[in-house]
mmCIF file of the C-alpha atoms, coordinates in Angstrom:
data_MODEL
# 
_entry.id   MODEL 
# 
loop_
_atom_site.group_PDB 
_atom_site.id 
_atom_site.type_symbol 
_atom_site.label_atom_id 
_atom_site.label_alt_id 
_atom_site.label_comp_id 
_atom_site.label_asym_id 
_atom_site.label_entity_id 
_atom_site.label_seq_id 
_atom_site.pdbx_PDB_ins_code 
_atom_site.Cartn_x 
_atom_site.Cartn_y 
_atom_site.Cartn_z 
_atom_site.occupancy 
_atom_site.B_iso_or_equiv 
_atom_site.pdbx_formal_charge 
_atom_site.auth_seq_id 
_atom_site.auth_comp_id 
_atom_site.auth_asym_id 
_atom_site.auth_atom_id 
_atom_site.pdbx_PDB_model_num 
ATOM 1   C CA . UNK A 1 1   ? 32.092  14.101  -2.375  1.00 0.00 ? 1   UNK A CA 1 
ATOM 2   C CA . UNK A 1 2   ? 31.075  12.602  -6.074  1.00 0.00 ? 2   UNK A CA 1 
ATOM 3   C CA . UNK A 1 3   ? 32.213  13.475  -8.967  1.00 0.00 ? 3   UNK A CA 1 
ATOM 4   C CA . UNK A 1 4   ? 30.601  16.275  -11.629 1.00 0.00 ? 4   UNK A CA 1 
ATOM 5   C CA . UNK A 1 5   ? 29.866  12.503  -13.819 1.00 0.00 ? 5   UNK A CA 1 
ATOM 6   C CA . UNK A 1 6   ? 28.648  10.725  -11.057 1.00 0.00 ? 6   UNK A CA 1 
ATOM 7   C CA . UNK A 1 7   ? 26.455  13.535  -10.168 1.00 0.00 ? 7   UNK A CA 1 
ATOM 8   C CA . UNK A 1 8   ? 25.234  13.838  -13.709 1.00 0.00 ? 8   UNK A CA 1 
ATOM 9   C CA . UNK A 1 9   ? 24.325  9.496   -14.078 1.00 0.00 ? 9   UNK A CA 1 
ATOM 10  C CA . UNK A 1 10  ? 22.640  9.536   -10.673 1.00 0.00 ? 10  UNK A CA 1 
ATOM 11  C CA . UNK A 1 11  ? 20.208  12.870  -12.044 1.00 0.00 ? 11  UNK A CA 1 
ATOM 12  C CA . UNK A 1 12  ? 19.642  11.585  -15.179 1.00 0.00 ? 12  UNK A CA 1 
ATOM 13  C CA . UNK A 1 13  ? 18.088  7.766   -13.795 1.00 0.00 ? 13  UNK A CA 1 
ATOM 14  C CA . UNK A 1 14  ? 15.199  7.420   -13.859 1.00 0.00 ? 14  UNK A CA 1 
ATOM 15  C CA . UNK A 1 15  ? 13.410  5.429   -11.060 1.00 0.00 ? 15  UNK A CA 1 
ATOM 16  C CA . UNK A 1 16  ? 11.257  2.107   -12.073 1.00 0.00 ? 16  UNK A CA 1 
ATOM 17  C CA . UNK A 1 17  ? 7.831   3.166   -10.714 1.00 0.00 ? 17  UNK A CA 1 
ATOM 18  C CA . UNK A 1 18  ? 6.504   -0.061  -11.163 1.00 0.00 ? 18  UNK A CA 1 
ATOM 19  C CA . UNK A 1 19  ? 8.882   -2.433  -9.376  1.00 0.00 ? 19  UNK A CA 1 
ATOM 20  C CA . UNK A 1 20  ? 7.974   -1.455  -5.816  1.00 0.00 ? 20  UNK A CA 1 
ATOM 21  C CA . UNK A 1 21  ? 4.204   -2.663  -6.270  1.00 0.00 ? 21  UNK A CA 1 
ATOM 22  C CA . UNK A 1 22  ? 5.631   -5.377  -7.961  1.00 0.00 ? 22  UNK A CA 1 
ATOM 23  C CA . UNK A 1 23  ? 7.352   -6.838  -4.914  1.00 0.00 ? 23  UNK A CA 1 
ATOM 24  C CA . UNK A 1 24  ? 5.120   -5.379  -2.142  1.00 0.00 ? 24  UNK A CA 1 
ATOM 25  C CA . UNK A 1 25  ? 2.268   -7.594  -3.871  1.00 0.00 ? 25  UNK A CA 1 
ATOM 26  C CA . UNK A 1 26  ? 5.270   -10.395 -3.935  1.00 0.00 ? 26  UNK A CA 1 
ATOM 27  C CA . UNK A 1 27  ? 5.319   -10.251 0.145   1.00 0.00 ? 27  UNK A CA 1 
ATOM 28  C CA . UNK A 1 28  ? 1.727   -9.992  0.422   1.00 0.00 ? 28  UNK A CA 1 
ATOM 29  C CA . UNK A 1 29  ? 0.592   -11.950 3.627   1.00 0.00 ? 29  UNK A CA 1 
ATOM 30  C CA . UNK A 1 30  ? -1.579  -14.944 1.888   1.00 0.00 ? 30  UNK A CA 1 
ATOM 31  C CA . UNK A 1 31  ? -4.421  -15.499 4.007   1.00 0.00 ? 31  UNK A CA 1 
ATOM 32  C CA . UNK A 1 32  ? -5.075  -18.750 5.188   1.00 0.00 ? 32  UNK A CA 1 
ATOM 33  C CA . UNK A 1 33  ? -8.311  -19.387 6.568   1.00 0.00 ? 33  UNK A CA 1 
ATOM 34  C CA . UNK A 1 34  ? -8.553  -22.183 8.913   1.00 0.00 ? 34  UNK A CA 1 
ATOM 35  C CA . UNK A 1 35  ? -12.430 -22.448 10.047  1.00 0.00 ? 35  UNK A CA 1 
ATOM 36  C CA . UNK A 1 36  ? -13.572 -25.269 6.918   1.00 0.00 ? 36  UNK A CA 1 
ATOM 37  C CA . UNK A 1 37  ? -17.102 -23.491 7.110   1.00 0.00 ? 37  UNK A CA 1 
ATOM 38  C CA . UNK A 1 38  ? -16.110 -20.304 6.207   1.00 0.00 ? 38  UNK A CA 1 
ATOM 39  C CA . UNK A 1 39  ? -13.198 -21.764 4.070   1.00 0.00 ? 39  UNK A CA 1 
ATOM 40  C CA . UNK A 1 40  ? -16.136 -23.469 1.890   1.00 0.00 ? 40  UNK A CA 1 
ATOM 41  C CA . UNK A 1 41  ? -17.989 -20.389 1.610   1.00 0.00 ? 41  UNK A CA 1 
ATOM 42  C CA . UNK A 1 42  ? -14.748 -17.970 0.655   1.00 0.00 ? 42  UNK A CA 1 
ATOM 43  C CA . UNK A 1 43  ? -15.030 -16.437 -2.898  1.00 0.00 ? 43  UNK A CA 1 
ATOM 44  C CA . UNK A 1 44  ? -11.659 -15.469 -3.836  1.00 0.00 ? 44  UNK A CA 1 
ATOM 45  C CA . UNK A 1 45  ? -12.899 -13.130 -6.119  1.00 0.00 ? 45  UNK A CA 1 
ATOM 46  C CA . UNK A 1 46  ? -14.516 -10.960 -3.985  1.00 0.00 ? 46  UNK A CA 1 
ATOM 47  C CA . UNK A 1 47  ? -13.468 -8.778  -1.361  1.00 0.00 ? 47  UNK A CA 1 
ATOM 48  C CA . UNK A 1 48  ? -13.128 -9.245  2.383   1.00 0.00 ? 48  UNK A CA 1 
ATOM 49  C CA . UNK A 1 49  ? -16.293 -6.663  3.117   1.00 0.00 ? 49  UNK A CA 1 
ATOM 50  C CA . UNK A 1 50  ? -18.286 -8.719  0.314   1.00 0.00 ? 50  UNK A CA 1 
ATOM 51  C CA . UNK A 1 51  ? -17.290 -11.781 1.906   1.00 0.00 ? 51  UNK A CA 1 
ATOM 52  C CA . UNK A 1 52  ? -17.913 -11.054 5.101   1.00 0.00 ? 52  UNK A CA 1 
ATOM 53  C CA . UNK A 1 53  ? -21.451 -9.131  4.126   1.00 0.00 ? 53  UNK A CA 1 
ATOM 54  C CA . UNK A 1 54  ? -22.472 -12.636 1.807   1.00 0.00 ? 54  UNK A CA 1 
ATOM 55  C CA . UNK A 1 55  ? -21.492 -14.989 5.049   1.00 0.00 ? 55  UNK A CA 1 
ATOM 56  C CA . UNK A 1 56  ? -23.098 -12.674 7.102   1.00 0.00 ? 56  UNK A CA 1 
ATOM 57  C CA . UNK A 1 57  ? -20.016 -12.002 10.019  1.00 0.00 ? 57  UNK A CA 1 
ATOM 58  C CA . UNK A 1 58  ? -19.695 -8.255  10.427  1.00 0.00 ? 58  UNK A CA 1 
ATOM 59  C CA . UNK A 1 59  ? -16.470 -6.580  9.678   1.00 0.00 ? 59  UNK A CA 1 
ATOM 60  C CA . UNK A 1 60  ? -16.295 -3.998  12.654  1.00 0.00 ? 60  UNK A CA 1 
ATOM 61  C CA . UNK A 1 61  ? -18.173 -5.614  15.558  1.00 0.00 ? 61  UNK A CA 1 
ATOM 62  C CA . UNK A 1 62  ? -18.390 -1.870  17.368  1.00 0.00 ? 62  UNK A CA 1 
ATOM 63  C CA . UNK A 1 63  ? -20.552 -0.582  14.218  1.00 0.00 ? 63  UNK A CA 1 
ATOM 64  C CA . UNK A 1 64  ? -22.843 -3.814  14.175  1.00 0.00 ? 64  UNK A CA 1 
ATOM 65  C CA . UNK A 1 65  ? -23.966 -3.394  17.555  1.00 0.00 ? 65  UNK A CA 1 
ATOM 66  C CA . UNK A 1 66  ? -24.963 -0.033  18.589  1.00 0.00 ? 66  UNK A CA 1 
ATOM 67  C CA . UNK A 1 67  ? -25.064 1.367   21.857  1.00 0.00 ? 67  UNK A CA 1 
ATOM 68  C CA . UNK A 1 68  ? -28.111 2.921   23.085  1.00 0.00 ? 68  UNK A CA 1 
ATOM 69  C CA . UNK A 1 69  ? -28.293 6.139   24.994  1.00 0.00 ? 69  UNK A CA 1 
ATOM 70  C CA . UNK A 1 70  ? -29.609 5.752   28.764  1.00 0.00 ? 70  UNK A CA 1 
ATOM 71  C CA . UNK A 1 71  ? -32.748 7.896   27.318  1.00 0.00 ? 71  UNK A CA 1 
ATOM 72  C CA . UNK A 1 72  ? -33.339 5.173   24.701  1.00 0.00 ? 72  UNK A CA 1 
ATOM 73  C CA . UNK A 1 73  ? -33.021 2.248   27.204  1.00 0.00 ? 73  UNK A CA 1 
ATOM 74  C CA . UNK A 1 74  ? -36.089 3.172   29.199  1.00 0.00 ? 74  UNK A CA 1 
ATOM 75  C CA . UNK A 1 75  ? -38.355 3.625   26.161  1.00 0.00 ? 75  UNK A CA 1 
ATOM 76  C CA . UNK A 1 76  ? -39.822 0.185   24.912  1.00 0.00 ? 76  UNK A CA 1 
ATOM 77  C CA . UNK A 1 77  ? -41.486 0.904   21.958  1.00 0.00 ? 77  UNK A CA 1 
ATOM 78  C CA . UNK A 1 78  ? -39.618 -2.145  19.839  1.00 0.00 ? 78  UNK A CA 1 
ATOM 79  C CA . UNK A 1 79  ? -39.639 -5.573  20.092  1.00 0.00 ? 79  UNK A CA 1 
ATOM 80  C CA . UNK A 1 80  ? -37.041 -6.907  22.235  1.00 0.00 ? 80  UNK A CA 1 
ATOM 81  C CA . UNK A 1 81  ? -34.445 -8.109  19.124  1.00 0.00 ? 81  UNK A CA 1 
ATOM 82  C CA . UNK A 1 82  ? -34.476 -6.844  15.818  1.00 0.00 ? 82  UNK A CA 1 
ATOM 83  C CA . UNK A 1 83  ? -32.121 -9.032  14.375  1.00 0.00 ? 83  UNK A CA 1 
ATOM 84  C CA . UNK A 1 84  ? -31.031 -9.572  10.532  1.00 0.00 ? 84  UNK A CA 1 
ATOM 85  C CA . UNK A 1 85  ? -31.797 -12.649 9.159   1.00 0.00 ? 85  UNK A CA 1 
ATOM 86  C CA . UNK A 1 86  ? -28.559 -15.426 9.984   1.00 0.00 ? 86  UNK A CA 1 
ATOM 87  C CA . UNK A 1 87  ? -27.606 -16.979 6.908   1.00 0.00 ? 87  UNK A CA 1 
ATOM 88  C CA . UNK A 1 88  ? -26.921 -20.954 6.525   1.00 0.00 ? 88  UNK A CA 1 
ATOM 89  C CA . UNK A 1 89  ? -23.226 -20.416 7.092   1.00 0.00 ? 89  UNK A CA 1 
ATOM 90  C CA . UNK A 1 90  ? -23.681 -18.308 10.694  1.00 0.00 ? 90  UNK A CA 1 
ATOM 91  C CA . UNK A 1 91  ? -26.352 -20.396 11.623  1.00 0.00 ? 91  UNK A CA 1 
ATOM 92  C CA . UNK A 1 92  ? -23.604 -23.473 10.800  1.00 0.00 ? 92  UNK A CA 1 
ATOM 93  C CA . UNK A 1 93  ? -20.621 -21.554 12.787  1.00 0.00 ? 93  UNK A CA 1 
ATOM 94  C CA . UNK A 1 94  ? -22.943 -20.920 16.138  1.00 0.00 ? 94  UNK A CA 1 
ATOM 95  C CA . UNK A 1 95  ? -23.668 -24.767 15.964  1.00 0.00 ? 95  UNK A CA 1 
ATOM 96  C CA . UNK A 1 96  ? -19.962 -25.385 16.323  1.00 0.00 ? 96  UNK A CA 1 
ATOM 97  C CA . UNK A 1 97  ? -19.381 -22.701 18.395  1.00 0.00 ? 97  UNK A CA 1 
ATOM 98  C CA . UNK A 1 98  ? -22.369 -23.797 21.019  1.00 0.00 ? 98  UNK A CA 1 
ATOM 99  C CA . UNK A 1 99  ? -20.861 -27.014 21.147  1.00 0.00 ? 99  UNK A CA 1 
ATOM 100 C CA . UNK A 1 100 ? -17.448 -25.853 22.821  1.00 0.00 ? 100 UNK A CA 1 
ATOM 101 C CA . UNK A 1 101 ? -13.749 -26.718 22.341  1.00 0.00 ? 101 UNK A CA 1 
ATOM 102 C CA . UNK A 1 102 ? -12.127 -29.664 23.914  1.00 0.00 ? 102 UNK A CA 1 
ATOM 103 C CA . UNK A 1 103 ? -10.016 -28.871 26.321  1.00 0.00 ? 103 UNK A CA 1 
ATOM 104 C CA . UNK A 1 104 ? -6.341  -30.857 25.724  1.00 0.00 ? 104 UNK A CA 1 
ATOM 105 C CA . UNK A 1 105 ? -4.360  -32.341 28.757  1.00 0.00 ? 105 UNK A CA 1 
ATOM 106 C CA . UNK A 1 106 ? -0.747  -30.705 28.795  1.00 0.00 ? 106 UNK A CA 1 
ATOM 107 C CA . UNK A 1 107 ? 1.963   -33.837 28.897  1.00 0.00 ? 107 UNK A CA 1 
ATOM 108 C CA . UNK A 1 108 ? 3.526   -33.487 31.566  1.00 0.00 ? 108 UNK A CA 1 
ATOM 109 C CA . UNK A 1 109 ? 7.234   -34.832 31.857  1.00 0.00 ? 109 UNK A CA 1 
ATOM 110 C CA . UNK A 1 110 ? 8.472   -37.838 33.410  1.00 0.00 ? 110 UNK A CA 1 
ATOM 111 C CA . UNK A 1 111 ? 11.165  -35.807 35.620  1.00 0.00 ? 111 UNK A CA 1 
ATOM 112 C CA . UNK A 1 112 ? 8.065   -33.652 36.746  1.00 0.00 ? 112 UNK A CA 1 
ATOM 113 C CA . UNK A 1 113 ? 6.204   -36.154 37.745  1.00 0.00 ? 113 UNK A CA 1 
ATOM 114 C CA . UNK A 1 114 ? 8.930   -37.962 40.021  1.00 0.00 ? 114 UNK A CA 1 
ATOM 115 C CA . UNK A 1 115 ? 9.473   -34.624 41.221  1.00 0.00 ? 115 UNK A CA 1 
ATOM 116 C CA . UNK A 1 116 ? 5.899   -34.005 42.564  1.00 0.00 ? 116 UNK A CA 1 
ATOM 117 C CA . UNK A 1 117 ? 5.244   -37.471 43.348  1.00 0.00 ? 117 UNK A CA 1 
ATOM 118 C CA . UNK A 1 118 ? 8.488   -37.507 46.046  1.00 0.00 ? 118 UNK A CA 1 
ATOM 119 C CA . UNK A 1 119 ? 6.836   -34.126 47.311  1.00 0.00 ? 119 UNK A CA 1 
ATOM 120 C CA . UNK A 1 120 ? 3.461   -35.309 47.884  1.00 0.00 ? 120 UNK A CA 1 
ATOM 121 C CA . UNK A 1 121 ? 4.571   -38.683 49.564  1.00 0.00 ? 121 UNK A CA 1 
ATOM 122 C CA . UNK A 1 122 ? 6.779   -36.411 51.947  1.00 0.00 ? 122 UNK A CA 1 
ATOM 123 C CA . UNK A 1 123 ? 4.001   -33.742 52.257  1.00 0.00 ? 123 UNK A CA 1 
ATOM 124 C CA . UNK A 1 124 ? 0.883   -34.629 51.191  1.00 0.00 ? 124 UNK A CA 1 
ATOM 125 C CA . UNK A 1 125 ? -1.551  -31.964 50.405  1.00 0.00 ? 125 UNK A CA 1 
ATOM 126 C CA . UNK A 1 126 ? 0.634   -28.749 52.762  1.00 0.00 ? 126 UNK A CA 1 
ATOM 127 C CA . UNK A 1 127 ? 1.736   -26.851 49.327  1.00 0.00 ? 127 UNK A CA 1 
ATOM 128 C CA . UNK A 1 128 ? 3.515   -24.322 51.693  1.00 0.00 ? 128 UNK A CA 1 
ATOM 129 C CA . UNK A 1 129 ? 5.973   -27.141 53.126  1.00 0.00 ? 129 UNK A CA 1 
ATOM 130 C CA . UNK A 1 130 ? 6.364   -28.462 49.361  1.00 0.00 ? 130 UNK A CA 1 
ATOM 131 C CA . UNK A 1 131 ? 7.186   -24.871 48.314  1.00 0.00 ? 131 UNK A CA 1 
ATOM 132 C CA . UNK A 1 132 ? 9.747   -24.351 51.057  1.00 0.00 ? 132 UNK A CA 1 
ATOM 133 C CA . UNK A 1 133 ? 11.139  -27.964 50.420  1.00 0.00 ? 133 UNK A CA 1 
ATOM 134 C CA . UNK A 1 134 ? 14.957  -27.834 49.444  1.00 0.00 ? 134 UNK A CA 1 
ATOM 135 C CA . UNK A 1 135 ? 14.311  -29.483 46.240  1.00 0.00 ? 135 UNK A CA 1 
ATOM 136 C CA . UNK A 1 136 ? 12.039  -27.396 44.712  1.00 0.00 ? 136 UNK A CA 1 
ATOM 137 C CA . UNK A 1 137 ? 14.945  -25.819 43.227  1.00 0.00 ? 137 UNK A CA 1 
ATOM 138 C CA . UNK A 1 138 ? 12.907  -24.142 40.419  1.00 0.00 ? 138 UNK A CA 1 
ATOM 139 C CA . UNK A 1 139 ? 11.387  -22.261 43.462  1.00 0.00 ? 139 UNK A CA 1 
ATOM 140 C CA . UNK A 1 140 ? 8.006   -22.693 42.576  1.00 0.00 ? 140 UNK A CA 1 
ATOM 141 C CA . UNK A 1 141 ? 5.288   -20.798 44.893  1.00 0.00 ? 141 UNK A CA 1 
ATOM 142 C CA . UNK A 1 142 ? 2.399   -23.175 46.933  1.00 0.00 ? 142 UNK A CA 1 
ATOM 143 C CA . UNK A 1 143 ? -0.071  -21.999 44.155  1.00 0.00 ? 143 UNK A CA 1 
ATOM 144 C CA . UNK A 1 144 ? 2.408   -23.254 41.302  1.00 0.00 ? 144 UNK A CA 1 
ATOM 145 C CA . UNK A 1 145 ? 2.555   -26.529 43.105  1.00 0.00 ? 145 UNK A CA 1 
ATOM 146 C CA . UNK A 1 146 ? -1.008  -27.307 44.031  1.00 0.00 ? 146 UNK A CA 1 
ATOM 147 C CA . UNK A 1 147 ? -2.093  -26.804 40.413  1.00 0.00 ? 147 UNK A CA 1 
ATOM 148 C CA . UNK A 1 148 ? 0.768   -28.877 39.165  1.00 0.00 ? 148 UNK A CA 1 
ATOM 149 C CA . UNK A 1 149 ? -0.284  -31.328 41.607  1.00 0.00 ? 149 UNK A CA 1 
ATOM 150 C CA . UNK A 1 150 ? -4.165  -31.370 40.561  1.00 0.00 ? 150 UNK A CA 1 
ATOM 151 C CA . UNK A 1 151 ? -3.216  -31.400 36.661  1.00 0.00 ? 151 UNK A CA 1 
ATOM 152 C CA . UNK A 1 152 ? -0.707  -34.429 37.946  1.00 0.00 ? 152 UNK A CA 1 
ATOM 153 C CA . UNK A 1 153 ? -3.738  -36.393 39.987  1.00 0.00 ? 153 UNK A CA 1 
ATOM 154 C CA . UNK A 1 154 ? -6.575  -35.217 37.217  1.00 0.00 ? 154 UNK A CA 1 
ATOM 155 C CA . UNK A 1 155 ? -4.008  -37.271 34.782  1.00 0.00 ? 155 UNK A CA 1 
ATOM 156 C CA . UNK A 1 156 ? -3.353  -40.252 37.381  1.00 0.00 ? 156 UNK A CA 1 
ATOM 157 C CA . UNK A 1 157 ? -6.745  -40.625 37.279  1.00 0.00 ? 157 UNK A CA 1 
ATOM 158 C CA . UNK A 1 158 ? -7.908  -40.484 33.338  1.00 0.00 ? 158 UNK A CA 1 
ATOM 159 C CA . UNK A 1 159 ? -5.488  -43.173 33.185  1.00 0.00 ? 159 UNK A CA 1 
ATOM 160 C CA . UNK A 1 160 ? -3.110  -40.979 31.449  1.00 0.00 ? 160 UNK A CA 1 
ATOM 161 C CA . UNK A 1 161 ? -0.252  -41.306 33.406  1.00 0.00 ? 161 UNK A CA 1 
ATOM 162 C CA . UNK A 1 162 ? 0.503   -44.849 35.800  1.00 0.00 ? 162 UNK A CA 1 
ATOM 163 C CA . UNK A 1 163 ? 2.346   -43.986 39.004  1.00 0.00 ? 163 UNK A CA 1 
# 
């Protein structure tokens, strides 16, 4: 137990108010924002709701798109899409997004590729007999192996990998 002094120094502190803001604000996650189109269009000054509202992305996706009772679906008295008018920046982000991402080949490693080449010379396409073979050791099923095996021929044949 402390002391009637100790007792009397810890009551008597009083507690800096200011120095846990101070260091929360310190580990503040900074935000990095990867996509350059909205990264050009970012105003540090304003908020993320003013931001978003000057890009024109919605903050809550289930509050910009409401959903209609049945009793409202069969009544057709609007046009089809009332829609707010995209800005320059939305209009630029759909124009990258309707163009798609490219798809990356996984490297795949020299000892894999031995390995599936020596099964497909001694098996050919039967993924069940390479699956049961005694050296897949990393007991891979026939599913693991035929996609492994596709990936391997997909690369053969891009000219990625020489066998």
């Amino acid at each position: 137990m402390a002391g009637v002094r100790r007792k009397k120094t810890q009551r008597n502190k009083r507690p800096n108010s200011t120095a846990p803001g101070r260091v929360l604000k310190r580990k503040a996650a900074k935000v990095t924002i990867s996509n350059n189109t909205i990264k050009k269009n970012w105003n540090k000054k304003k908020t993320l709701r003013e931001n978003f509202s000057s890009i024109g992305l919605a903050i809550n996706s289930n509050k910009a798109i409401k959903i209609r009772d049945v009793t409202e679906r069969m009544e057709v008295d609007q046009p089809a899409n009332p829609s707010k008018p995209t800005t320059n920046v939305v209009q630029e982000l759909e124009m990258i997004a309707s163009q798609g991402s490219q798809t990356t080949r996984r490297h795949i490693a020299p000892g894999e590729v031995k390995f599936l080449k020596d099964l497909m010379d001694s098996h050919g396409e039967n993924y069940e007999a390479m699956a049961r073979d005694k050296r897949n050791c990393y007991q891979q099923t026939a599913k693991q192996l035929e996609r492994k095996c596709k990936n391997l021929m997909k690369a053969v044949s891009d000219g990625i990998i020489k066998m």
